[in-house]
C-alpha positions as CSV (number, residue, x, y, z in Angstrom):
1,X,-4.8,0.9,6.4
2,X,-4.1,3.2,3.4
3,X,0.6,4.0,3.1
4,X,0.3,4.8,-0.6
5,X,0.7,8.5,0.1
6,X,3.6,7.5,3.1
7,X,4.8,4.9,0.4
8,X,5.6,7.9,-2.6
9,X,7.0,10.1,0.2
10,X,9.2,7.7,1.1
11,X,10.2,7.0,-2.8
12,X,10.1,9.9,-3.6
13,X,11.5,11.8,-0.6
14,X,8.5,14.8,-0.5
15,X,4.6,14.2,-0.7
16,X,3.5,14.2,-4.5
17,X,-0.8,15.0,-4.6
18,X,-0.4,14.3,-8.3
19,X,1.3,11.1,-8.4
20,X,-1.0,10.2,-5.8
21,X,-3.9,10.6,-7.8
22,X,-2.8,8.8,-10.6
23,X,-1.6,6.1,-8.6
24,X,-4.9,5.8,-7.3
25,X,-6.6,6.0,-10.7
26,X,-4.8,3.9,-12.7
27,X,-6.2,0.7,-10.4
28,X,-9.7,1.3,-11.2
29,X,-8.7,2.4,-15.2
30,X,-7.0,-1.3,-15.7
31,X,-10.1,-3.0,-13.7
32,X,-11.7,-1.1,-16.3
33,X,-10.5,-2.2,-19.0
34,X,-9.2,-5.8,-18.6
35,X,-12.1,-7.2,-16.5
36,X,-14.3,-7.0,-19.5
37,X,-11.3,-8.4,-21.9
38,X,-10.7,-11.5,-18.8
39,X,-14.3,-12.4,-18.7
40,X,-14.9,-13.2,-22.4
41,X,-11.5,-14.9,-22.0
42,X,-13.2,-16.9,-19.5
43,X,-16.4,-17.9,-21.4
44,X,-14.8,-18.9,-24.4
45,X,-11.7,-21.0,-22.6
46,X,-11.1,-23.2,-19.7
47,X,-11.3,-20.6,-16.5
48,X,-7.8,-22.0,-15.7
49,X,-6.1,-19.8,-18.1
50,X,-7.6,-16.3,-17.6
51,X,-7.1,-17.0,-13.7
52,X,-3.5,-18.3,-14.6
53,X,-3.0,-14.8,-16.0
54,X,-4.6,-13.3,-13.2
55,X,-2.0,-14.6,-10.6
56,X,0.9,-14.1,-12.6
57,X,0.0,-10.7,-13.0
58,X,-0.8,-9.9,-9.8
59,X,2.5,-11.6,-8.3
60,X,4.0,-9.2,-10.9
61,X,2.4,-6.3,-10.1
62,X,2.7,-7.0,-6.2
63,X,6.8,-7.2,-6.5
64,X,6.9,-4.2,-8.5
65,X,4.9,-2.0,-5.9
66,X,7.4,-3.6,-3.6
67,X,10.3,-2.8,-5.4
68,X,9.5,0.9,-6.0
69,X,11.4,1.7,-2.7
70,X,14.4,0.0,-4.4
71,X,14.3,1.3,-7.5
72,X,14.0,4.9,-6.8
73,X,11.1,5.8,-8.6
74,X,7.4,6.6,-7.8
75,X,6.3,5.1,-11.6
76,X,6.9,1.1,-10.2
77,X,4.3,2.2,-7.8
78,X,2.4,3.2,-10.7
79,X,2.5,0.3,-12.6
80,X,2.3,-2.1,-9.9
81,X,-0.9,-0.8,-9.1
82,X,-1.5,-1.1,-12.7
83,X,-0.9,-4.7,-12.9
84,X,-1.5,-6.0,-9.9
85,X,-5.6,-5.9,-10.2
86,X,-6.3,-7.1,-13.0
């Protein structure tokens, strides 16, 4: 069930298209460019440490997405979603 968009209105306190959007974009731009980066990291090392990175990342990403309510501001959403998939 998508609550992004309920998510940065209730950060945010109004509905914000635009950060939406970017929100949304920025998970398929960092897929983009770390999946490539992860896989040759995983060819030429033990898988262990690119799927180390991967978790810690994610965990990282996760708690700041969480957080955004907290802290006040629509760009931890951002960023969590940033971090969180790659």
């Amino acid at each position: 069930m998508p609550v992004m968009e309920q998510y940065i209105t209730k950060v945010q306190g109004y509905p914000d298209d635009i950060m939406y959007g970017y929100c949304m974009a920025v998970f398929s731009a960092a897929r983009v460019l770390f999946m490539p980066v992860l896989g040759v990291w995983a060819d030429s090392r033990p898988m262990i440490e690119p799927f180390t990175f991967s978790v810690v990342l994610s965990l990282l990403g996760n708690g700041m997405y969480a957080l955004a309510e907290y802290g006040g501001s629509t760009w931890w959403i951002f960023f969590g979603r940033g971090t969180f998939e790659t």
